[in-house]
C-alpha positions as CSV (number, residue, x, y, z in Angstrom):
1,X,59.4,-17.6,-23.7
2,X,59.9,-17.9,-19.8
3,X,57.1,-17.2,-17.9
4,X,58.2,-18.7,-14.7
5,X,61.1,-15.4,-14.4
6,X,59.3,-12.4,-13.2
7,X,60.3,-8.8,-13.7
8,X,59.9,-6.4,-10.9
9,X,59.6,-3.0,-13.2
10,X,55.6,-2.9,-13.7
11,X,55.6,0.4,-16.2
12,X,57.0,0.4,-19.8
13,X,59.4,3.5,-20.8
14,X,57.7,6.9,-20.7
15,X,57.7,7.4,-24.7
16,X,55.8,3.8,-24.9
17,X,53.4,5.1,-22.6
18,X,52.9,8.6,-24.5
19,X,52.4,6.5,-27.6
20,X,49.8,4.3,-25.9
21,X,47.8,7.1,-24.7
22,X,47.9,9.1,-27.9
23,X,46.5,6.0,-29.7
24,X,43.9,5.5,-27.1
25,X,42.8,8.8,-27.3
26,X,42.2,8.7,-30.8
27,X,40.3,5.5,-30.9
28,X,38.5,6.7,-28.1
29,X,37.4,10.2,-30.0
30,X,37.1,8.2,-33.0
31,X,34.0,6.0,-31.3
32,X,32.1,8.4,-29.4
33,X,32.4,11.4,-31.6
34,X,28.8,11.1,-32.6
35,X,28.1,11.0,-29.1
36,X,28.1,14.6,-27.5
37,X,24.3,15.5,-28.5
38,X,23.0,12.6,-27.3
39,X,19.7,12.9,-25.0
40,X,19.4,11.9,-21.5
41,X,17.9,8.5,-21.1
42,X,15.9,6.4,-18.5
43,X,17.9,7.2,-15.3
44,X,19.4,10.1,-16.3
45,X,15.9,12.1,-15.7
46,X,15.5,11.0,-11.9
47,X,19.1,11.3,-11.1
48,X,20.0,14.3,-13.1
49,X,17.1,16.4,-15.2
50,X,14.5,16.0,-12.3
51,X,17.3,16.0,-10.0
52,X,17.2,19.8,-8.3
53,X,20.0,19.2,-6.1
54,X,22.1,19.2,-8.9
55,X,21.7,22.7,-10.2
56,X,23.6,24.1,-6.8
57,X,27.2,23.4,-6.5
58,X,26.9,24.1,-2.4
59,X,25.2,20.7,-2.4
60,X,28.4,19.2,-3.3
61,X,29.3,18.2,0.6
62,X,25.3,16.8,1.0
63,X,25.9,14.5,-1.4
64,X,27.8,12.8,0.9
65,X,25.4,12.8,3.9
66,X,22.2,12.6,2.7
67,X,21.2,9.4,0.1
68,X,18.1,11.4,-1.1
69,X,20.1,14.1,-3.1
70,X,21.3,11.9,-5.2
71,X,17.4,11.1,-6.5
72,X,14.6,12.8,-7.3
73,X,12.2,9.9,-6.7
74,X,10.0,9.7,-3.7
75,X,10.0,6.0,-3.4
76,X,12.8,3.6,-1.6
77,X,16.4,4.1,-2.2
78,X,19.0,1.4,-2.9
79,X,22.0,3.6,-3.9
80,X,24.7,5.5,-2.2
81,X,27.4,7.3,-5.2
82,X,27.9,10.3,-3.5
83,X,30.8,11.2,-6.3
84,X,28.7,10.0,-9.3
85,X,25.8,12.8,-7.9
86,X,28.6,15.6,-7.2
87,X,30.0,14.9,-10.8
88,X,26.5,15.3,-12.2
89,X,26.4,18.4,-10.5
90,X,29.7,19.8,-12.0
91,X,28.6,19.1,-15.1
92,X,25.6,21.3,-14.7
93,X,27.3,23.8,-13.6
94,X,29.3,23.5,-17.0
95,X,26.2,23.3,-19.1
96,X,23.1,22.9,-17.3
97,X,20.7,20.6,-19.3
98,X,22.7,20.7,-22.7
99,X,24.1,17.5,-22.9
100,X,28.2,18.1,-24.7
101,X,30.0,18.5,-21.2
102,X,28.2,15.4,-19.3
103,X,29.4,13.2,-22.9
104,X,32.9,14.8,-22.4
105,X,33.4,13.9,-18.8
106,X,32.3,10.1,-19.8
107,X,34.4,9.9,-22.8
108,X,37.3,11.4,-20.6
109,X,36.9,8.9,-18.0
110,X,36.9,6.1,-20.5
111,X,40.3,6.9,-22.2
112,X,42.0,7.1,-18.6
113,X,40.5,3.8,-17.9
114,X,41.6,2.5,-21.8
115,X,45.1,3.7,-20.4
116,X,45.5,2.2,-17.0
117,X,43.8,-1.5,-18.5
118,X,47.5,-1.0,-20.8
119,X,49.7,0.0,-17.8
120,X,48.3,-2.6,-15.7
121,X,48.2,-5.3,-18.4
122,X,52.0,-4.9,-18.9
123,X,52.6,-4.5,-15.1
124,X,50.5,-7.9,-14.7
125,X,52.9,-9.3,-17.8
126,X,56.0,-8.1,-17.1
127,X,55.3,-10.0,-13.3
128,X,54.4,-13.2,-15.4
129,X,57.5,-13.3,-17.3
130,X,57.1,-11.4,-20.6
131,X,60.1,-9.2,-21.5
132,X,57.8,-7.0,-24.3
133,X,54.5,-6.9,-23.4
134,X,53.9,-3.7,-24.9
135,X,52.0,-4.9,-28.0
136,X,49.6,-7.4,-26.3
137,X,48.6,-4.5,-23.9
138,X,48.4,-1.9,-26.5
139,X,46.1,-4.1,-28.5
140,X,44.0,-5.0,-25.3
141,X,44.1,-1.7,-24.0
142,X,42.7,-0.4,-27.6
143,X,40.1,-3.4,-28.1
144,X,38.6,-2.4,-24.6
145,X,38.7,1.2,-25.7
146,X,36.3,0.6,-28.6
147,X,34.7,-2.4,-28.0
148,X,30.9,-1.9,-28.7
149,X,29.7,-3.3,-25.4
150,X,31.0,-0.3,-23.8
151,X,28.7,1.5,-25.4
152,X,26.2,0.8,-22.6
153,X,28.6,2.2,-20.0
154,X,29.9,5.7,-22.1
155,X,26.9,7.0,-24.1
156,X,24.2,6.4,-21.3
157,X,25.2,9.4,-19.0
158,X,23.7,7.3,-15.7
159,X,26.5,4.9,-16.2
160,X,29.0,7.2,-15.4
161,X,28.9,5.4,-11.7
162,X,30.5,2.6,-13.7
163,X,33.4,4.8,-15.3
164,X,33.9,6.2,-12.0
165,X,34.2,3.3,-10.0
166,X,36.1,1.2,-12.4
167,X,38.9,4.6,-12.4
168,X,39.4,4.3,-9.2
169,X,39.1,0.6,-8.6
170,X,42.0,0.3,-12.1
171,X,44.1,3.2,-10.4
172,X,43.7,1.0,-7.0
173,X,44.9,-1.8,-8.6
174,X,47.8,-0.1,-10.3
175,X,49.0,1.3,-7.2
176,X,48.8,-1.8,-5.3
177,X,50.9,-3.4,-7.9
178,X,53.7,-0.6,-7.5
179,X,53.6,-1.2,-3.9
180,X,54.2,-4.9,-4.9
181,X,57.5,-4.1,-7.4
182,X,59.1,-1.6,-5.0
183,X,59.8,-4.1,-2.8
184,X,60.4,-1.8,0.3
185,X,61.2,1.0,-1.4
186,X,59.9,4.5,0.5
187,X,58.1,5.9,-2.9
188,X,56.3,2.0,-2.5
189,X,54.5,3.1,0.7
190,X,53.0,6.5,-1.1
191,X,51.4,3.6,-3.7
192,X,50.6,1.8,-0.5
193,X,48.4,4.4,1.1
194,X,47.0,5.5,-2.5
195,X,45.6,1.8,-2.9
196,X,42.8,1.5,-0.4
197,X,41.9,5.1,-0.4
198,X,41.3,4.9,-4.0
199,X,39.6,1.4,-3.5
200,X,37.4,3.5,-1.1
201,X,36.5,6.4,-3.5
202,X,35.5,3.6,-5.7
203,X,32.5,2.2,-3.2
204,X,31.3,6.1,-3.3
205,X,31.1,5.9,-7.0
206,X,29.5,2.4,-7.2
207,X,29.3,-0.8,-5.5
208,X,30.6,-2.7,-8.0
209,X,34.1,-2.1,-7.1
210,X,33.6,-4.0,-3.9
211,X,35.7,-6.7,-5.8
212,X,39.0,-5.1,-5.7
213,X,40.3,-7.2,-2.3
214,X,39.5,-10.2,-4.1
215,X,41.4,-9.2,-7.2
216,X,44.2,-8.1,-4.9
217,X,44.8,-11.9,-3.5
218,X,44.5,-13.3,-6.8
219,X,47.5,-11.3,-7.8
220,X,49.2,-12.3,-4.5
221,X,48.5,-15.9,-5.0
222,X,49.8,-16.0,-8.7
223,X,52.7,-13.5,-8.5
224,X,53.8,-12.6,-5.1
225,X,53.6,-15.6,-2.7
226,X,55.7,-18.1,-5.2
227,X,58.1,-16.0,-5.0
228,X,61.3,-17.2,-3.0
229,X,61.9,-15.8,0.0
230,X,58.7,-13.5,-0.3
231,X,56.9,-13.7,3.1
232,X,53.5,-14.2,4.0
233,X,53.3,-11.3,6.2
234,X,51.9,-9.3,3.4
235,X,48.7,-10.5,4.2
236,X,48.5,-8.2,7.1
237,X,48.0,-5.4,4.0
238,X,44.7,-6.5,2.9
239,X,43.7,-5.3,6.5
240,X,43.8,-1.6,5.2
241,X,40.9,-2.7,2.2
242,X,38.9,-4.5,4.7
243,X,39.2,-1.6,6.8
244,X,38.0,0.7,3.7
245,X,35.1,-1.8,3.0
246,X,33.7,-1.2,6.2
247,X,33.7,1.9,6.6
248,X,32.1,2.2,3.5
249,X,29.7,-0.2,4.8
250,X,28.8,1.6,8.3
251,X,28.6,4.9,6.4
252,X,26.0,3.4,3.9
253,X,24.3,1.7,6.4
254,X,23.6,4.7,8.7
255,X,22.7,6.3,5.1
256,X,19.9,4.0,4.5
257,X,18.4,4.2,7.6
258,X,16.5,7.4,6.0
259,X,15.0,4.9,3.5
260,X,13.9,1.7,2.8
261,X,15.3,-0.5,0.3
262,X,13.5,-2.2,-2.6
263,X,13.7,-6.1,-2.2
264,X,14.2,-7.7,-5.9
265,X,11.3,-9.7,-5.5
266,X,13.2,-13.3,-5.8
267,X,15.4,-15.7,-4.3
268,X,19.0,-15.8,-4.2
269,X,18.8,-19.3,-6.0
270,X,16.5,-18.2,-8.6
271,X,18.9,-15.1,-9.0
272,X,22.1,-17.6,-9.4
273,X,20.2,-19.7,-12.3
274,X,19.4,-16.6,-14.1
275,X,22.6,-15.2,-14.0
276,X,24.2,-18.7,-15.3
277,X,21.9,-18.4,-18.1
278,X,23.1,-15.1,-18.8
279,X,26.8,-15.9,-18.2
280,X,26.9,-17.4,-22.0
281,X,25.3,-14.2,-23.6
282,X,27.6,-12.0,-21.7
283,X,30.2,-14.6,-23.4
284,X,29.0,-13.9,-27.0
285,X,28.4,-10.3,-26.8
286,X,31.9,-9.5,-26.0
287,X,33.0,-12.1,-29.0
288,X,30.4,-11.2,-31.0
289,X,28.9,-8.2,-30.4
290,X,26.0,-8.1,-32.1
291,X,22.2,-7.2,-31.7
292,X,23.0,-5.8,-28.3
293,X,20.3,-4.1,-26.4
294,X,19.9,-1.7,-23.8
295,X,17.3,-3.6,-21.7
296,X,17.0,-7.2,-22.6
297,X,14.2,-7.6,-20.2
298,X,14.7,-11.5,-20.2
299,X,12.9,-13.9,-18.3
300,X,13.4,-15.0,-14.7
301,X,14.5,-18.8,-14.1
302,X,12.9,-20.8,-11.4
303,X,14.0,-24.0,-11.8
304,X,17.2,-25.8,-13.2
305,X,17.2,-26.4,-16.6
306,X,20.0,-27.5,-19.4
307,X,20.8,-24.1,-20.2
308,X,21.4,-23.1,-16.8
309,X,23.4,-26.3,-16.0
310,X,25.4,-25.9,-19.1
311,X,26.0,-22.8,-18.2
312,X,27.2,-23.5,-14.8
313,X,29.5,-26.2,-16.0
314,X,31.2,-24.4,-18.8
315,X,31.7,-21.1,-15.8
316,X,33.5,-23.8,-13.3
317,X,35.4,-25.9,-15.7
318,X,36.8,-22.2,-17.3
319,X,37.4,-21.0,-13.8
320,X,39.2,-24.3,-13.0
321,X,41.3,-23.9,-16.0
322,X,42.4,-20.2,-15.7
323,X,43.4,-21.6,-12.0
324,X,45.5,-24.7,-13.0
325,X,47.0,-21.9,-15.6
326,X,49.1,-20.2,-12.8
327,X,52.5,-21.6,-13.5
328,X,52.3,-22.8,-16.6
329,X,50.7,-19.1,-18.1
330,X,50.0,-17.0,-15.0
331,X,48.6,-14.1,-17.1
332,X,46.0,-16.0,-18.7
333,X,45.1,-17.6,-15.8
334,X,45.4,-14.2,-13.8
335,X,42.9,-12.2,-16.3
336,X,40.9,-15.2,-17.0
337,X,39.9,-15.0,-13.0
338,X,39.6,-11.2,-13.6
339,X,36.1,-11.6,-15.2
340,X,34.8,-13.8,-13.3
341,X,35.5,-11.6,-10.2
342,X,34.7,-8.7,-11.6
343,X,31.6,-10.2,-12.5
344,X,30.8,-11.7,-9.1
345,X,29.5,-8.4,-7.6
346,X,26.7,-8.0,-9.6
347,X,25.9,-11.5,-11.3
348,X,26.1,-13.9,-8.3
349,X,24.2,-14.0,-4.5
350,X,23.0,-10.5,-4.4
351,X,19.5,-10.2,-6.4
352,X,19.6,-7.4,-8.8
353,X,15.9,-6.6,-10.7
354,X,17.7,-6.4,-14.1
355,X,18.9,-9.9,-14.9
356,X,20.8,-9.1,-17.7
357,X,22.4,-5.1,-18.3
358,X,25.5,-4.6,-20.8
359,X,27.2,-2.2,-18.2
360,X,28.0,-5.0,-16.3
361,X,30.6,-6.0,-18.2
362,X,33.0,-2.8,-18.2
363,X,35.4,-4.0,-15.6
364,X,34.9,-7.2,-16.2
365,X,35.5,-6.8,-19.6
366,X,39.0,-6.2,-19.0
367,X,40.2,-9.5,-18.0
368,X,38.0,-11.5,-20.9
369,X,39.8,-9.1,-23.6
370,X,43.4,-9.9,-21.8
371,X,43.1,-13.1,-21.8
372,X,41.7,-13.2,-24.9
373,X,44.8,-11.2,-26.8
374,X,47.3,-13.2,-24.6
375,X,45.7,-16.6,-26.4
376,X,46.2,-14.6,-29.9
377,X,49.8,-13.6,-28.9
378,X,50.6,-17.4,-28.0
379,X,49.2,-19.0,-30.9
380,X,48.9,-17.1,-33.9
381,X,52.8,-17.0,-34.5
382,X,52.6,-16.0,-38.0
383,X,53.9,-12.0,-37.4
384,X,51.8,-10.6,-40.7
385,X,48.7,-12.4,-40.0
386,X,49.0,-11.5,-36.2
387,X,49.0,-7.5,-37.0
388,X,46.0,-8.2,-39.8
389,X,44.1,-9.7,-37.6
390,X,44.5,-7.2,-35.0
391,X,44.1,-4.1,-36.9
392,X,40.8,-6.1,-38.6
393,X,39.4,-6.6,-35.3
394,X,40.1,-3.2,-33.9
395,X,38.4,-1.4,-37.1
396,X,35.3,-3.9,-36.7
397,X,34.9,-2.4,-33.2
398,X,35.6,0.9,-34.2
399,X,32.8,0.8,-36.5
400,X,30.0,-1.2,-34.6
401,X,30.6,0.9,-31.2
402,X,30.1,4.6,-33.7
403,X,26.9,2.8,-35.1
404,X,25.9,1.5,-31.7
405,X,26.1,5.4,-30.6
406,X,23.6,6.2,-32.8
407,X,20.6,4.4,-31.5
408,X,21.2,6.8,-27.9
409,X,20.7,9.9,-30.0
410,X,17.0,10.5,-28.7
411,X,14.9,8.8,-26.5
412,X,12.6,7.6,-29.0
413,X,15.8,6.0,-31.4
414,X,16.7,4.3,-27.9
415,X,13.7,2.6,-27.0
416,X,12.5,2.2,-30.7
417,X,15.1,-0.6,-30.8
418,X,14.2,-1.9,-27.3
419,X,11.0,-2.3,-27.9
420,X,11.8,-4.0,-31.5
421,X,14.4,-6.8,-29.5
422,X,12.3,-7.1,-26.6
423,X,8.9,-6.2,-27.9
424,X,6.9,-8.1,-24.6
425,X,8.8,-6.1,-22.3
426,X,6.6,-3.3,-20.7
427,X,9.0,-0.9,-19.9
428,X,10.7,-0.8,-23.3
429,X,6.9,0.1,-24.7
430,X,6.1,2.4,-21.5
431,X,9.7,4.4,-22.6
432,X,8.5,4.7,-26.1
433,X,5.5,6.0,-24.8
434,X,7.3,8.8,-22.4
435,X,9.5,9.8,-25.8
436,X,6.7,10.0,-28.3
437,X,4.5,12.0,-25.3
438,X,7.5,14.4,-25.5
439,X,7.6,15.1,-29.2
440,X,3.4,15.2,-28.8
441,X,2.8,12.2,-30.9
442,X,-0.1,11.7,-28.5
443,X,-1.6,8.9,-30.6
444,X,1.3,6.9,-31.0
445,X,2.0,7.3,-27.3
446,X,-1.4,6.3,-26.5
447,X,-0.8,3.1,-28.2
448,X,2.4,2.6,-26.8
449,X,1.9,3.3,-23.4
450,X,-1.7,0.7,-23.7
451,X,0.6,-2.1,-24.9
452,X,2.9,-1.4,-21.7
453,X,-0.3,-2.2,-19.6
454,X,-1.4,-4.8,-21.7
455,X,2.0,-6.5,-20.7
456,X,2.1,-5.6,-17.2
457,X,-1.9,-4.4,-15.9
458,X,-0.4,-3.8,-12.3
459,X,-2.1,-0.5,-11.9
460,X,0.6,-0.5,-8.6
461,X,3.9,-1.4,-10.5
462,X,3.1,0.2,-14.0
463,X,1.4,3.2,-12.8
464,X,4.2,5.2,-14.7
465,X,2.4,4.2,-17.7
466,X,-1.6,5.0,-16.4
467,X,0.2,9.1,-15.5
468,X,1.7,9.0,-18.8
469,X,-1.8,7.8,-20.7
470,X,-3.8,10.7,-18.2
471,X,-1.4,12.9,-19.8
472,X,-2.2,12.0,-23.6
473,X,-5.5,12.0,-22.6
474,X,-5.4,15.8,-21.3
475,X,-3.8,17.0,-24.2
476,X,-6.4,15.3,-26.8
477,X,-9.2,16.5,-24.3
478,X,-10.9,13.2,-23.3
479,X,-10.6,15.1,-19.9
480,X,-12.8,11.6,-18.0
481,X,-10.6,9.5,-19.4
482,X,-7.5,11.5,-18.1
483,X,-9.1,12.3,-14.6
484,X,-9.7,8.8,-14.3
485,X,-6.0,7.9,-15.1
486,X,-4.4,10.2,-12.4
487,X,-7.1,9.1,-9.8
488,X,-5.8,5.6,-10.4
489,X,-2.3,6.5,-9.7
490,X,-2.9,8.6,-6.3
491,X,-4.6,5.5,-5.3
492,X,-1.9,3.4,-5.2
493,X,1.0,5.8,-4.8
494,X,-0.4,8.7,-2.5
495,X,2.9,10.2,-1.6
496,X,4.8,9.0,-4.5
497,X,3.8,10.8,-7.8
498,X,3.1,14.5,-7.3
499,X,2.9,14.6,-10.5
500,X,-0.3,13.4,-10.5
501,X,-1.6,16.2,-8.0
502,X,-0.6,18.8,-10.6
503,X,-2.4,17.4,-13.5
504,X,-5.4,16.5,-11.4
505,X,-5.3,20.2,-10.4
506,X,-5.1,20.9,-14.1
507,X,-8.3,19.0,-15.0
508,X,-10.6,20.8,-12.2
509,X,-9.0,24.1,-13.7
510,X,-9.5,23.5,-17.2
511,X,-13.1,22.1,-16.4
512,X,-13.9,25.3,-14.1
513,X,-13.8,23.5,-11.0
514,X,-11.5,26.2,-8.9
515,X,-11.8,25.3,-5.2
516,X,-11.5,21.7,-6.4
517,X,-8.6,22.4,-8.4
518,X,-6.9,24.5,-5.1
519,X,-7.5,21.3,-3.3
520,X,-5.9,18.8,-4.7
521,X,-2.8,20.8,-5.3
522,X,-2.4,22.0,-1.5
523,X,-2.5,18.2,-1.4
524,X,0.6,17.4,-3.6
525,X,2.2,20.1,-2.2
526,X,1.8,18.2,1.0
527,X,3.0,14.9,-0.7
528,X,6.2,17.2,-1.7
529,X,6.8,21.0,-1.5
530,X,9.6,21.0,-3.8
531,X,7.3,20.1,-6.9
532,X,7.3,23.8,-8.6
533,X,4.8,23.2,-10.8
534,X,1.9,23.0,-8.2
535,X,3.2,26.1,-6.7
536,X,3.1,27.6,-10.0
537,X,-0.4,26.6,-11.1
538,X,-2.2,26.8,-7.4
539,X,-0.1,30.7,-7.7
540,X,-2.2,31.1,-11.2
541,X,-5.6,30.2,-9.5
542,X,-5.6,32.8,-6.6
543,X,-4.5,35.6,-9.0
544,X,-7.8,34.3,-10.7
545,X,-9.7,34.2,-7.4
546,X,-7.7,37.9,-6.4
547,X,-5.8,36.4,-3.8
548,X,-3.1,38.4,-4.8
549,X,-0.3,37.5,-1.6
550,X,-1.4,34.2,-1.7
551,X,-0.6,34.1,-5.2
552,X,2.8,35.8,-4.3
553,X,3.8,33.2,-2.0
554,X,2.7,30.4,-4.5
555,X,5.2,31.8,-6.5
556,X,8.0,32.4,-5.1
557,X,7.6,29.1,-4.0
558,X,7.5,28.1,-7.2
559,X,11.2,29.7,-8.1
560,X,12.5,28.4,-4.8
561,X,11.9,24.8,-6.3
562,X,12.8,25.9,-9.9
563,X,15.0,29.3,-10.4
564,X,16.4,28.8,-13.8
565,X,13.1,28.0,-15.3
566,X,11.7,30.5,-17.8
567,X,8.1,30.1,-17.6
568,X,8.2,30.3,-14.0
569,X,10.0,33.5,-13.6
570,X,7.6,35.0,-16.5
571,X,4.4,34.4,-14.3
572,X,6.0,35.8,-11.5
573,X,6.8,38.8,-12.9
574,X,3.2,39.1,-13.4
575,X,2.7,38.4,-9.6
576,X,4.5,41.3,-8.8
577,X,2.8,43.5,-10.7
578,X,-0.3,42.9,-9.6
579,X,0.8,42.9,-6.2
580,X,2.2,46.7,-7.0
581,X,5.5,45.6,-6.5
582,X,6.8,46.9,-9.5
583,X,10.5,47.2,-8.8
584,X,10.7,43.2,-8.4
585,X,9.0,42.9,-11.0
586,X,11.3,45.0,-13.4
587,X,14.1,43.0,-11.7
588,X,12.4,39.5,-12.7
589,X,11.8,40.3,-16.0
590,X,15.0,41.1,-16.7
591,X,16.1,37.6,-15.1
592,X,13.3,35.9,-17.2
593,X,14.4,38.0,-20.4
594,X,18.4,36.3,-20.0
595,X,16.9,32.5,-19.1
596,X,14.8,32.6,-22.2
597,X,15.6,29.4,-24.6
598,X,13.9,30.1,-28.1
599,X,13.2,33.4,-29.7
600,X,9.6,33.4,-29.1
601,X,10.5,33.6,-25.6
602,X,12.6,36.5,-26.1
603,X,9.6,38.6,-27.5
604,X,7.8,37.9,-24.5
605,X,10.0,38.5,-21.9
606,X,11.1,42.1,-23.7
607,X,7.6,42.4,-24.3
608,X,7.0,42.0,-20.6
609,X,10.1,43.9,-19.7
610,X,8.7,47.0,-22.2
611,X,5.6,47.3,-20.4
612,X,6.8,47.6,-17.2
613,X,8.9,50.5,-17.9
C-alpha cells in the first residue's frame, strides 16, 4: 500500500456517504435514546433554567453584545458563547423548560459531527495515499459516534458549547481541505472563504476551537508542502484565521471589560503537572472507558513527581513518534498530532479550575480514535477477525455510552455517583444536597450539604452550601438555625446571592416581623431587581399592611422578571382585585388559568377565574 502517492479527490462517492450517514444516525439514536427526559444539571440552571434572557427570542442579537445574558450569576464572568446562549434560547422557545428539544438539538449536532470526523478522515487518507479509505473512516467515524466518553459532551445540555464549536471547527477543517484539493479551482475559493468564517463561529461557540490554525499547518506540513512543485506562498492563507482569531479576541476583550474574570487560583506550572498527570487517565478512558465520572474533583499537583514525569515523557516521546511518522504513515502521524492539539487549548498554559473534565476530550477524541483504527487497519490483516473485532468493539460502546446515559436522568442519579467516585469532593456532596432539597428530602440534604462543609468550611467559597442548609432549615422550622445560615452568606456575598434576601425576608414574615421582613427585601431588590420572587413576596406583605398600589407595583414587577410563571400571575390577579381593577384581573386569570402545570393548579386558577365573573 503506497502512502507516499496522494490523491487530490477528498470526498468518497455520494451513495458511500448516504450509507455512512444512515449508519451514523442510527448508532447515534441507538446511544442517546434514553436520553430525551433527562434533567438539567449543574450549569444548565445558571445558563439556562435561571437564565431569563433566554425565554425572549428578541434577545437573540444581545447575546452577542452583552457577556451577562449568557448567565444568570452575579459574580465574575469568564465566558463569551454568544451562539451556545442564542441556541439555548431557541430551544425554549421550542419547549420552554421540558427538556426533549434541548436533547434533540445535542444529539443532532453529534451525528453531523459523527459525519464530518468520516468525511474528513477519508479526505485526510485519501491525501496520505489510501485508495479505499472508506471502511477505516466508517469505523472511526462510528466509534466516535458512540464512544461513552462522549457522553459528558451529549447528555449534559451545558456542553452543547462543545458540540457547537467542534461543528464548526470540523466543517472549518473540511472546507479548508477542499480549498487544498481544488487546486485553483473557482468552487476552491467558496471553501476558502467558508474556512475562517466557520473557524470564527467556532470561538463564539467556545474557546476551545482556538486550535484550528494549528491543525491547519499540521496538515500543510504533512500533505501540502512535500508536494512537488506546491509553493510556499500558501502560507499567506493562514493570515485570514489569524485575522478571525483576533477579532474574536478584540471583541471578547471589549466584552469583558463589563466584568471581571475569576483567576484559577494557581500557577501555570502547577497547572502543566496536573494536566500531565491527567494526560494518562484521558489515555485510559478513551481505551477503556470505564468508571468514568462527571467531576473527578482530583487533586492539584505542586511539585514534580514520577507520575507527572512519566507522564510527560510518555506525551513527548508519542508526539515525537506521530512526527517522525510523516512519510513513512502520514495519517497516523497526522491524527496522532490531532489530540494532542486538540488537547492543548484546555490541558496546557492556561489554568482551568477543573483539572480533569471528560468533555475535553470531544475534539480531541477524533484524532486518538483515527489513529487508533489506522493501527487496527495496518496490523490486524486477518479480513474475519478485523470485521469481529470491529463490530465487537462498536456494540461494547454502544452499550456502555446507553448505560452511561442513565446516571444523567435526575440530578440526584448524577451526583449520587459523583459523590460515590469522588466522595471528599465538596461539590459532588453540596450537588446531592441541591437534588435531595428539591425532591424535599430535607434530612438527607441536611446531611449532605454538612458533609460539603465539612470538606470545604470556607463560609466565602462554599456559601452555596450554608443557602442551601438555611433552606432545609426553614422548611423543618429550626427558623434560628436558618436565619443564621442566610446571614452568613450576605456576609460574605452582599451583592451576590439574592437569594438569600428572599428567604431572609421569608423568616421575618413567617416569625411576624413585617417592617423587618419589607427591609431586607427592598435590600435584595437593590442587590438585583430582576429577582421576581422578592417582588412577589415584598407585593404579598403590603397587601397585608393595605398598601394596596404598592402591592401592585411589587407585582407587576414581579411578572416583568418572571411572565410565564404560574404562581406569580395567580397572586396578581389577586392584586388586581383588590386594587378594583377587575378587568385586569379577569384578563390575568385567564393567562394564569393556560400557564398552569398540574391539575391542582387548574382548579385554582378556574376557581379564581369563576369568582371574578
Amino acid at each position: 500500500m503506497n502512502f507516499d502517492v496522494p490523491t487530490t479527490n477528498p470526498a468518497p462517492p455520494g451513495k458511500a456517504v448516504l450509507l455512512a450517514a444512515c449508519l451514523i444516525l442510527v448508532a447515534v439514536l441507538a446511544a442517546y435514546s434514553n436520553t430525551f427526559h433527562s434533567e438539567f444539571h449543574f450549569d444548565d440552571y445558571h445558563q439556562i433554567v435561571k437564565n431569563q434572557n433566554i425565554r425572549d427570542l428578541s434577545n437573540l442579537p444581545r447575546f452577542f453584545t452583552d457577556i451577562r445574558l449568557g448567565t444568570y450569576m452575579h459574580g465574575p464572568i469568564d465566558f463569551f458563547r454568544p451562539i451556545t446562549s442564542a441556541s439555548f434560547a431557541v430551544n425554549y422557545a421550542m419547549s420552554g423548560y421540558d427538556t426533549w428539544s434541548y436533547h434533540l438539538v445535542n444529539i443532532a449536532l453529534h451525528f453531523i459531527n459523527s459525519l464530518l470526523v468520516f468525511l474528513i478522515i477519508s479526505a485526510v487518507l485519501r491525501q496520505a495515499g489510501r485508495e479505499d479509505p472508506y471502511y477505516v473512516s466508517l469505523f472511526a467515524a462510528l466509534a466516535f459516534a458512540l464512544h461513552p466518553i462522549q457522553t459528558g459532551a451529549v447528555t449534559y445540555i451545558s456542553s452543547r458549547s462543545v458540540l457547537l464549536a467542534g461543528m464548526f471547527f470540523l466543517l472549518a477543517f473540511y472546507c479548508f481541505l477542499r480549498y487544498r484539493a481544488s487546486d485553483g479551482a473557482k468552487y476552491g475559493y467558496v471553501f476558502a472563504v467558508a474556512a475562517p468564517a466557520l473557524y470564527f463561529m467556532g470561538l463564539l461557540s467556545k474557546e476551545v476551537a482556538v486550535s484550528l490554525p494549528a491543525m491547519v499547518i499540521l496538515f500543510d506540513v504533512f500533505f501540502t508542502f512535500p508536494r512537488k512543485g506546491k509553493s510556499y506562498k500558501s502560507v499567506y492563507y493562514y493570515t485570514a484565521f489569524v485575522l478571525a482569531l483576533e477579532v474574536f479576541m478584540a471583541w471578547r476583550k471589549h466584552m469583558l471589560i463589563y466584568a471581571t474574570l475569576d483567576p484559577a487560583g494557581y500557577s501555570v506550572g502547577q497547572y502543566l503537572l496536573s494536566e500531565s498527570n491527567v494526560l494518562l487517565m484521558y489515555v485510559r478512558l478513551l481505551v477503556l472507558p470505564m468508571n468514568q465520572n462527571f467531576d473527578y474533583a482530583l487533586q492539584l499537583t505542586k511539585s514534580f513527581d514520577v507520575e507527572a514525569l512519566l507522564s510527560a515523557v510518555l506525551c513527548l516521546l508519542a508526539a515525537a513518534s506521530c512526527y517522525l511518522l510523516r512519510k513513512k504513515v502520514p495519517g497516523l502521524g497526522f491524527f496522532g498530532l490531532w489530540f494532542f492539539i486538540a488537547l492543548a487549548p484546555e490541558s496546557s498554559l492556561i489554568p482551568i479550575k477543573d483539572t480533569a473534565v471528560e468533555c475535553r476530550l470531544y475534539l480531541p477524541s477524533v484524532g486518538f480514535i483515527a489513529a487508533l483504527s489506522i493501527l487496527a487497519r495496518r496490523y490486524v490483516t486477518v479480513g474475519s477477525l478485523r470485521k469481529g473485532i470491529a463490530v465487537t468493539v462498536l456494540a461494547v460502546c454502544l452499550v456502555l455510552s446507553f448505560n452511561r446515559n442513565k446516571v444523567f436522568a435526575t440530578e440526584q442519579t448524577l451526583w449520587n455517583d459523583v459523590a460515590g467516585k469522588s466522595p471528599n469532593s465538596s461539590r459532588a456532596h453540596l450537588n446531592l444536597g441541591h437534588a435531595l432539597l428539591a425532591e424535599k428530602s430535607y434530612r438527607e440534604a441536611s446531611a449532605e450539604l454538612r458533609r460539603s462543609l465539612e470538606i470545604n468550611p470556607s463560609s466565602y467559597g462554599n456559601y452555596a452550601s450554608i443557602l442551601d442548609l438555611g433552606i432545609c432549615c426553614y422548611n423543618q422550622k429550626y427558623y434560628k438555625d436558618a436565619e443564621e445560615a442566610f446571614k452568613t452568606v450576605i456576609e460574605f456575598h452582599p451583592n451576590d446571592a439574592p437569594e438569600a434576601y428572599y428567604d431572609l425576608g421569608r423568616i421575618y414574615a413567617e416569625t411576624g416581623r413585617q417592617q423587618d421582613s419589607v427591609n431586607i427585601l427592598l435590600k435584595g431588590i437593590s442587590v438585583d431587581p430582576n429577582y421576581a420572587l422578592t417582588h412577589l413576596l415584598l407585593a404579598d406583605l403590603y397587601m397585608r399592611q393595605d398598601k394596596k398600589a404598592d402591592a401592585l407595583r411589587e407585582g407587576i414587577e414581579a411578572r416583568r422578571c418572571l411572565p410565564g410563571d404560574f404562581d406569580i400571575n395567580y397572586n396578581l390577579v389577586i392584586i388586581y382585585a383588590g386594587n378594583g381593577m377587575l378587568d385586569k384581573a379577569r384578563e390575568t386569570a385567564g393567562e394564569a388559568l393556560s400557564l398552569a402545570q398540574d391539575e391542582q393548579q387548574r382548579k385554582d386558577a378556574q376557581a379564581l377565574a369563576d369568582r371574578l365573573r
